[in-house]
N, C-alpha and C positions, 0 to 999 in steps of 0.2 A: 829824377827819382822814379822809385819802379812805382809801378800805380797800385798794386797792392799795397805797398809801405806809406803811402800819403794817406789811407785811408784809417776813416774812426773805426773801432771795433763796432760791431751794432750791438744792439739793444741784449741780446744773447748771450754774444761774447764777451759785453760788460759783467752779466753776470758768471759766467764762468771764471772769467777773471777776479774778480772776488772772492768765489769758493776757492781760487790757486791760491789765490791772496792767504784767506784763511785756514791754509794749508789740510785742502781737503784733496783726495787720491781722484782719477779721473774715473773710477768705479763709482765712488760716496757723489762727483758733481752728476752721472749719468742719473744713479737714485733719485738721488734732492731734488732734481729738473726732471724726474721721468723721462727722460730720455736715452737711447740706447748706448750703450759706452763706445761702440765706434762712433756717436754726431758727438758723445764729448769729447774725442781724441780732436776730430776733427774740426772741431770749435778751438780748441787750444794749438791746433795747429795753424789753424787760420789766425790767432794771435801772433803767433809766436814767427810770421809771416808779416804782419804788419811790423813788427816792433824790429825786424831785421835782426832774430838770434835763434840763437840753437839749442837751449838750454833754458830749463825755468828760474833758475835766480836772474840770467839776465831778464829775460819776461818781466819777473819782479821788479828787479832798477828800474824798465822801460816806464811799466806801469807806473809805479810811487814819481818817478820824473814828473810823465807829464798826466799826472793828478788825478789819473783813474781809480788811483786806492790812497786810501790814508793810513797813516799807525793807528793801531787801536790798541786797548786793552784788551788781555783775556776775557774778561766778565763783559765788555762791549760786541765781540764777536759771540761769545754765547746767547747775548739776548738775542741780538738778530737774529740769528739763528732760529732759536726759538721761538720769535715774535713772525717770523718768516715760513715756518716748516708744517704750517697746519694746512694747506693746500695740498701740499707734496709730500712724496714719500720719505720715510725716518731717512735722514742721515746713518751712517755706520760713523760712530766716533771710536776715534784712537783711545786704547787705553792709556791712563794717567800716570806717570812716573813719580810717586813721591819720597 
């Protein structure tokens, strides 16, 4: 196996992994983590490197497999969120469809 692909995501890119999870843009994970949007491209790319895909839904399958993210509810990702974002800079959230 390549030795990029044996390895855990770190501590980082678990969270990145998370905000993809939560279906946040790589602009909104660079905000939230103060970090500049190329190290989030590049965080998710280092994912998306370990998980052996090319594409974010697969990223996704890889993740929920092997148990880096869970199902949540909507009102379960928004408290996070919230309970999470007073360190870091506002998220840009998606407008609502109703």
């Amino acid at each position: 196996m390549h030795p990029v692909l044996s390895r855990r995501p770190t501590p980082r890119e678990m969270e990145v992994l998370q905000l993809i999870w939560e279906g946040r843009s790589t602009k909104q994970i660079a905000c939230f983590l103060g970090i500049s949007f190329k190290t989030a491209a590049c965080h998710r790319t280092h994912l998306m490197d370990k998980a052996g895909v090319h594409d974010l839904i697969r990223l996704m399958r890889w993740a929920l497999a092997e148990g880096y993210v869970t199902l949540s509810t909507p009102d379960e990702v928004d408290s996070r969120i919230t309970e999470n974002s007073a360190p870091r800079a506002a998220i840009e959230t998606p407008p609502t469809v109703d």
